[in-house]
N, C-alpha and C positions, 0 to 999 in steps of 0.2 A: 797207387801213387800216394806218397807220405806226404802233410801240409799241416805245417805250424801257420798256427794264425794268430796276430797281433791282437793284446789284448792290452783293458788297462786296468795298472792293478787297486784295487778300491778297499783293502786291509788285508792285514795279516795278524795272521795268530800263529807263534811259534813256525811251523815252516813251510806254511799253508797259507796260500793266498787265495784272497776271492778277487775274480778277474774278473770284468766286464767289457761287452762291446755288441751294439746297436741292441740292449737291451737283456742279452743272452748273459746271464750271471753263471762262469763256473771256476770248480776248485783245482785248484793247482801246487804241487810241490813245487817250494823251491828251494828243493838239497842238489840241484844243480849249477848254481848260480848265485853270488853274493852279491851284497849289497843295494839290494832290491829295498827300495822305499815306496806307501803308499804316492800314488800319481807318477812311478813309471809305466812305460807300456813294455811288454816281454814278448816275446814269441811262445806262445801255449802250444805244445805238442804231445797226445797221448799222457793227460794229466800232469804234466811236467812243463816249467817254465824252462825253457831253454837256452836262451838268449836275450839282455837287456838292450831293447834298441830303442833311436829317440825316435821323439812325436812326432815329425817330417818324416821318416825311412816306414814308419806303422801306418802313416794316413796315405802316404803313395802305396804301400801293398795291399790297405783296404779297401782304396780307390780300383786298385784293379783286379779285386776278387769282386768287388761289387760289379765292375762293368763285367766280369768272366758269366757271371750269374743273371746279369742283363741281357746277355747277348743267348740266355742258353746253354752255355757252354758249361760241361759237367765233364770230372776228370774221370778217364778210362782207371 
């Protein structure tokens, strides 16, 4: 199972972002994606920003990866 996880983005250098989320800092291309500005949140998947999404749509899907991981729950 494939999973992009919302992250937010905390600078860029040329096309390279540094992302963060509860702590966990990582690096991310964004030659898939324009107009990315520090303090959006993206969808990070397999070192690549994905998708720019806002701050409501990133905190409901990291509201329920956290409850996924509450509950135990690990993907097959």
């Amino acid at each position: 199972m494939c999973l992009a996880v919302p992250m937010l983005v905390k600078s860029i250098e040329n096309e390279m972002a540094t992302c963060e989320i509860d702590g966990v800092t990582r690096e991310a291309s964004l030659m898939m994606i324009d107009d990315v500005e520090v303090g959006d949140y993206v969808l990070i998947h397999a070192g690549y920003a994905i998708e720019k999404i806002d701050e409501a749509e990133a905190q409901l899907t990291l509201d329920a990866l956290r409850e996924a991981l509450d509950l135990g729950l690990e993907p097959e």
